[in-house]
DSSP file (Angstrom, degrees, kcal/mol; ACC not computed):
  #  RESIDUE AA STRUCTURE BP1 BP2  ACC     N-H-->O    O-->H-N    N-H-->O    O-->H-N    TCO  KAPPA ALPHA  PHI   PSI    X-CA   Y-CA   Z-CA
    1    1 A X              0   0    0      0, 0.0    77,-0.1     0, 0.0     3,-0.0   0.000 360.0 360.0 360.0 129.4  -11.5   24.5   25.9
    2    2 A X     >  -     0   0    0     74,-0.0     4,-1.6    77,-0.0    73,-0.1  -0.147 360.0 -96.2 -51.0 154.9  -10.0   27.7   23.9
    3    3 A X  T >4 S+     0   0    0      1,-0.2     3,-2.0     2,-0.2     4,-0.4   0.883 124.3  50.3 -18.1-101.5   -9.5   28.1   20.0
    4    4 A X  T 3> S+     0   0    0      1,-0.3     4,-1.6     2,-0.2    -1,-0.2   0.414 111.9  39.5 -10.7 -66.9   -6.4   27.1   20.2
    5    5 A X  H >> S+     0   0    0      2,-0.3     4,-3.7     1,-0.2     3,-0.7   0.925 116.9  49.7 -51.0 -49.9   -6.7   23.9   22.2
    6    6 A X  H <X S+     0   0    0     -3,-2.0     4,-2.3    -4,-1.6     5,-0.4   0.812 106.5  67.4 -72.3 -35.4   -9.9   22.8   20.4
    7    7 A X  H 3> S+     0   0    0     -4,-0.4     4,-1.3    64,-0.3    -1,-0.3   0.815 103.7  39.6 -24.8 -61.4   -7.6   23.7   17.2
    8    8 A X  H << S+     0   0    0     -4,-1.6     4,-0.4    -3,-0.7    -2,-0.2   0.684 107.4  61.2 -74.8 -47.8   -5.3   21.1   17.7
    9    9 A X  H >X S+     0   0    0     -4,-3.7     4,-1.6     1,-0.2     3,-0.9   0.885 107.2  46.4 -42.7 -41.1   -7.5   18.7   18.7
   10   10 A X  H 3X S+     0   0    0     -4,-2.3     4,-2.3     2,-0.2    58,-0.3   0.932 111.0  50.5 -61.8 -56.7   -9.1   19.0   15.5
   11   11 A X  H 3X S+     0   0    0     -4,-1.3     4,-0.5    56,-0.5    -1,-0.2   0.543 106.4  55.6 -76.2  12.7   -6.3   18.9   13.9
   12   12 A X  H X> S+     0   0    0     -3,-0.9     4,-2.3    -4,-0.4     3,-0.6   0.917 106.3  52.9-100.7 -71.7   -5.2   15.8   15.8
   13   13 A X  H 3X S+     0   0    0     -4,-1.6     4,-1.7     1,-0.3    -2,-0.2   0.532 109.4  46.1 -39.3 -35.0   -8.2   14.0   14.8
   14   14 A X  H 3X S+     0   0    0     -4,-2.3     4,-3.7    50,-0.2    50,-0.3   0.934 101.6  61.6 -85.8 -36.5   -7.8   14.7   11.2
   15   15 A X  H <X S+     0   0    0     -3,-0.6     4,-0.5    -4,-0.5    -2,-0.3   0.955 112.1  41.0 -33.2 -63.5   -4.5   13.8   11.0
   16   16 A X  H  X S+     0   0    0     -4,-2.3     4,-0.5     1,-0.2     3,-0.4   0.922 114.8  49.4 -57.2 -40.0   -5.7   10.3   12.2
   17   17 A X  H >X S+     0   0    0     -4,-1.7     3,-1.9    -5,-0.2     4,-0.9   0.989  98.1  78.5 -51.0 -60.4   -8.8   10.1   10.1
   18   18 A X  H 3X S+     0   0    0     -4,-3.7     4,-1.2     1,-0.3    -1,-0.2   0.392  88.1  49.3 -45.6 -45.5   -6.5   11.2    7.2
   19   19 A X  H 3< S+     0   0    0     -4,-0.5    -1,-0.3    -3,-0.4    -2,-0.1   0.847 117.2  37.0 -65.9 -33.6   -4.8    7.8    6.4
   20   20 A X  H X< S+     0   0    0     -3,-1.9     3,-4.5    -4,-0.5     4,-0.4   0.944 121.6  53.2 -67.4 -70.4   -8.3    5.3    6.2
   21   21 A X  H 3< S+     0   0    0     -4,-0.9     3,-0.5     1,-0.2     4,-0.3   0.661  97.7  65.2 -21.0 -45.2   -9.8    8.6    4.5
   22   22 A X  T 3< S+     0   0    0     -4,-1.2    -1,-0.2     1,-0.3    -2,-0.1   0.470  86.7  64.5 -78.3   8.8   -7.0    8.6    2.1
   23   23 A X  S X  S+     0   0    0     -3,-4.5     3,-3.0     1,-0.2    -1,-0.3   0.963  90.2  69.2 -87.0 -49.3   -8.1    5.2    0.4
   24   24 A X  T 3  S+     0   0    0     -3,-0.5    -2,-0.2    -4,-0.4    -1,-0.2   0.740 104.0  44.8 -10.6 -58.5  -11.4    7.2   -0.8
   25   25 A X  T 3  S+     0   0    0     -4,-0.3     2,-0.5    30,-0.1    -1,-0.3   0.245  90.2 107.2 -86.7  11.6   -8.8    9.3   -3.2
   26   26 A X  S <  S-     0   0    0     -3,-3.0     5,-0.3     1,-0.1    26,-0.1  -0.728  89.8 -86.7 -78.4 122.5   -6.9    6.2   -4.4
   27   27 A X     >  -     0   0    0     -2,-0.5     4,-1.6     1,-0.2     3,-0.5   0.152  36.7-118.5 -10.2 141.3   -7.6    5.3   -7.8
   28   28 A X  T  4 S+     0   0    0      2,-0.3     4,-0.2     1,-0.2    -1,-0.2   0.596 114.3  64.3 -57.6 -17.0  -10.8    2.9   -8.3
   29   29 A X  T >> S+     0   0    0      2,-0.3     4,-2.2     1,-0.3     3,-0.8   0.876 102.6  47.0-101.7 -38.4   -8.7    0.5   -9.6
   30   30 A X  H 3> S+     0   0    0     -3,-0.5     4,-1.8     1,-0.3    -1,-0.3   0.907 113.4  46.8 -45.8 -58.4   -6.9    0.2   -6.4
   31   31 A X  H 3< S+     0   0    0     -4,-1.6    -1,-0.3    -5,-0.3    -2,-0.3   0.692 102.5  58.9 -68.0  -6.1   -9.5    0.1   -4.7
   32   32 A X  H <4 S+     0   0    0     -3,-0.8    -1,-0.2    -4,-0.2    -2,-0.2   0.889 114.4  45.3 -78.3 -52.0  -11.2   -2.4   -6.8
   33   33 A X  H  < S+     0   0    0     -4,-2.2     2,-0.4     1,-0.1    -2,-0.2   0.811 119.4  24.8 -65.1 -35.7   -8.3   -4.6   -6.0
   34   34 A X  S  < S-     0   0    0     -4,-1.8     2,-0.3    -5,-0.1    -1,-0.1  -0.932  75.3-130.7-131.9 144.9   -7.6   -4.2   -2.4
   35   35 A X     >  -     0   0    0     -2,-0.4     4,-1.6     1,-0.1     5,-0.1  -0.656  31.3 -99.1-102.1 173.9  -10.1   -3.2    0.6
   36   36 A X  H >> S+     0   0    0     -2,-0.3     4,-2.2     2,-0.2     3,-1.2   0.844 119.4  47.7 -41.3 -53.8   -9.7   -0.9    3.2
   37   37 A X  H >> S+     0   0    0      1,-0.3     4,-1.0     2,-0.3     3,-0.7   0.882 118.6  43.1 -60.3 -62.6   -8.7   -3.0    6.0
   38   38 A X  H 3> S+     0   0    0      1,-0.3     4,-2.0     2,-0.2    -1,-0.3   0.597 112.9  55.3 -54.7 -41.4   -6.2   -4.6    3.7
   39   39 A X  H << S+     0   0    0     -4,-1.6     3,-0.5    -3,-1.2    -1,-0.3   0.964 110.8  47.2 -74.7 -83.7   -5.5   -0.8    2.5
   40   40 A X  H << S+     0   0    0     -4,-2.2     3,-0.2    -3,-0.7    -2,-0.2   0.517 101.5  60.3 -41.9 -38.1   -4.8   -0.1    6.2
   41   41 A X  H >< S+     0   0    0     -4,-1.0     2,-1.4    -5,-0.2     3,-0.5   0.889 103.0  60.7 -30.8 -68.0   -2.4   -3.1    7.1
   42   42 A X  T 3X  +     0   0    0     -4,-2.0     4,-0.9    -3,-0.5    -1,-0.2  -0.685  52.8 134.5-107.8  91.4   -0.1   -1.8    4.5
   43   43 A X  H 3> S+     0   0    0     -2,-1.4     4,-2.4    -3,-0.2    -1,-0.3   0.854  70.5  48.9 -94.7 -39.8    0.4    0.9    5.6
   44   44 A X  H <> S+     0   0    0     -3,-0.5     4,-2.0     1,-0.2    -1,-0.1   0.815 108.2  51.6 -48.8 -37.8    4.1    0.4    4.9
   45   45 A X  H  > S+     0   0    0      2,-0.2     4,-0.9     3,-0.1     3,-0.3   0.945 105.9  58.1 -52.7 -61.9    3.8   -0.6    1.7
   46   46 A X  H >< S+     0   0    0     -4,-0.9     3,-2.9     1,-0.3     6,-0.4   0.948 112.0  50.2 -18.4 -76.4    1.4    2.7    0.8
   47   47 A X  H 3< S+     0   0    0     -4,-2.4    -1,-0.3     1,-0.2    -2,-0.2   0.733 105.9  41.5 -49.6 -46.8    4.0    4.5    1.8
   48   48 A X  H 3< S+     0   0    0     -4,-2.0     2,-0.5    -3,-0.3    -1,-0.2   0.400  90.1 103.5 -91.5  26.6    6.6    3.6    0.4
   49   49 A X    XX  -     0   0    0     -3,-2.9     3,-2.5    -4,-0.9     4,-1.5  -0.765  65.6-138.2 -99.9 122.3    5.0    3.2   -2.8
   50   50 A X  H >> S+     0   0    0     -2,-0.5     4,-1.1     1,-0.3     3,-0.7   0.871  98.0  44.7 -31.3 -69.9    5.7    6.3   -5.4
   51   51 A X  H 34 S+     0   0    0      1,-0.3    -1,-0.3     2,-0.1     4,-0.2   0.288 118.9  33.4 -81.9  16.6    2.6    6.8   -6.7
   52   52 A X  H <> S+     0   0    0     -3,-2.5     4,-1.1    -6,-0.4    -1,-0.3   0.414 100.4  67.3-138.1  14.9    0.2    6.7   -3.5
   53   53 A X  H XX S+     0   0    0     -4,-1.5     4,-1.7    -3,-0.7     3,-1.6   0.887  97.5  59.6 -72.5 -49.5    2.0    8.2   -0.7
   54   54 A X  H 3X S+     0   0    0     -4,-1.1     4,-1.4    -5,-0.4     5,-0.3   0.900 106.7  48.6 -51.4 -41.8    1.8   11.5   -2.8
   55   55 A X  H 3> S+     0   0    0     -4,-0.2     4,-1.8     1,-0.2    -1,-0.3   0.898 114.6  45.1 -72.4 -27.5   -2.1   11.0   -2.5
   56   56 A X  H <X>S+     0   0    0     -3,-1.6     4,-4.1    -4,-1.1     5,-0.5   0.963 110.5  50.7 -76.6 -44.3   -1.8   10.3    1.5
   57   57 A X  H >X5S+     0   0    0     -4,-1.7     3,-3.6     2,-0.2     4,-2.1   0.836 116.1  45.8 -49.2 -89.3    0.6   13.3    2.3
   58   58 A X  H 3X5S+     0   0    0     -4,-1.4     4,-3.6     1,-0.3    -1,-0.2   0.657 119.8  36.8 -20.2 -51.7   -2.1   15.5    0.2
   59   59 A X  H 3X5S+     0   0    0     -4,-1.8     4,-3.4    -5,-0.3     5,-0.5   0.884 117.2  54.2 -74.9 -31.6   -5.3   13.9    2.0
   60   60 A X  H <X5S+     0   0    0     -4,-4.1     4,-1.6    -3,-3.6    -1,-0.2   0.907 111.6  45.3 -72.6 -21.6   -3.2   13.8    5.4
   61   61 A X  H  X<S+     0   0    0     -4,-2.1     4,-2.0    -5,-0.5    -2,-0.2   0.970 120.1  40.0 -73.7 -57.5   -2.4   17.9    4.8
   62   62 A X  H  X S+     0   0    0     -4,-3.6     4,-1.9    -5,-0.2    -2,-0.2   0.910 112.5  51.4 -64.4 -43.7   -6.3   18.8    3.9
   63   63 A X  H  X S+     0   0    0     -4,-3.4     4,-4.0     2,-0.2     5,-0.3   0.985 111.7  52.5 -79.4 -42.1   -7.9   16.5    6.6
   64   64 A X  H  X S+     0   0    0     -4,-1.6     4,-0.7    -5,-0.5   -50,-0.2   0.856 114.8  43.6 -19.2 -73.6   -5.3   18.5    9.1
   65   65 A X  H  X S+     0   0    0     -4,-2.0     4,-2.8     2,-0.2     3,-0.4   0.776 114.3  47.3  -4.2 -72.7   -6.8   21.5    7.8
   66   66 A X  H  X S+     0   0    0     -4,-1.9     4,-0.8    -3,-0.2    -2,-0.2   0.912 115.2  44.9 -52.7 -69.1  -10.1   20.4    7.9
   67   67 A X  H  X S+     0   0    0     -4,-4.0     4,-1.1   -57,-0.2   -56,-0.5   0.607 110.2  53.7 -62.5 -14.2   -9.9   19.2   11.2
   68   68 A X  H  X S+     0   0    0     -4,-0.7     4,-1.3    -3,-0.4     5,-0.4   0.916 111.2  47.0 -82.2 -63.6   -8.0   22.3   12.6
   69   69 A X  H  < S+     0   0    0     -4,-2.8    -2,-0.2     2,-0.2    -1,-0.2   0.458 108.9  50.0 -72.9  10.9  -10.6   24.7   11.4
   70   70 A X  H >X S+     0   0    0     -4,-0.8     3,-2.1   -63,-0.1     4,-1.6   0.787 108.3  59.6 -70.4 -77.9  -13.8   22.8   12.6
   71   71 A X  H 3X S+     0   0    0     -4,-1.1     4,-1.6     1,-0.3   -64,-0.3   0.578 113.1  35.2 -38.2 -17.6  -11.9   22.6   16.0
   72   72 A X  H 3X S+     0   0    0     -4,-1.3     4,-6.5    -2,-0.5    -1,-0.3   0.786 107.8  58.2 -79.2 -40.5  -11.7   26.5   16.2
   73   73 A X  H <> S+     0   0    0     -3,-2.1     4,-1.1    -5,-0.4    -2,-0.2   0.939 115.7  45.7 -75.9 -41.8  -14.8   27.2   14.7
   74   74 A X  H >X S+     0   0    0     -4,-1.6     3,-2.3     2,-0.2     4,-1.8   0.986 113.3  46.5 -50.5 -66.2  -15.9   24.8   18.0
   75   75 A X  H 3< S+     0   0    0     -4,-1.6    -2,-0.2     1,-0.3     4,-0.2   0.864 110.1  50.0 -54.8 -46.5  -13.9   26.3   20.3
   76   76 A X  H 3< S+     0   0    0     -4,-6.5    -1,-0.3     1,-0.2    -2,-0.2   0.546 113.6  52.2 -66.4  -1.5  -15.0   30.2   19.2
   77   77 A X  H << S+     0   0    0     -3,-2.3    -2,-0.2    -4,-1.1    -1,-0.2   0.763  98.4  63.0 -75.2 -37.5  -18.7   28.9   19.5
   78   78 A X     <        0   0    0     -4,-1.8    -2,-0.2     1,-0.3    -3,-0.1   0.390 360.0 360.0 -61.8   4.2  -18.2   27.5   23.0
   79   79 A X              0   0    0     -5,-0.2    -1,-0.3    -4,-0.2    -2,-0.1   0.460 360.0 360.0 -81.3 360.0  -17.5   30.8   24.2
């Protein structure tokens, strides 16, 4: 697989990680109250809730990131 490809993969992969991941940055207090799975359910609710979509958008942009530039850094080693 090429940069590129292996790019996007990565960056597919974080993109998916990125919502479960995003319960990590949720307030404690949230989290005290609700657990992941539960966390993960509502996913509609998350969303269209003011104050924590802003913290998924954020986590869903960085784990993108994340994931795009480990997937290159794979793909330029497999060469």
């Amino acid at each position: 697989m090429n940069k590129n490809k292996s790019a996007l993969v990565g960056g597919l992969i974080g993109a998916v990680a990125a919502y479960p991941l995003s319960y990590f940055f949720q307030p404690s207090a949230l989290r005290a109250k609700i657990s992941l799975g539960k966390y993960i359910e509502g996913f509609s609710e998350v969303i269209n809730s003011k104050d924590l979509s802003s913290t998924v958008f954020v986590s869903f942009v960085i784990f993108v990131i994340i994931g795009m530039l480990v997937g290159a850094i794979i793909g330029r080693a497999k060469k």
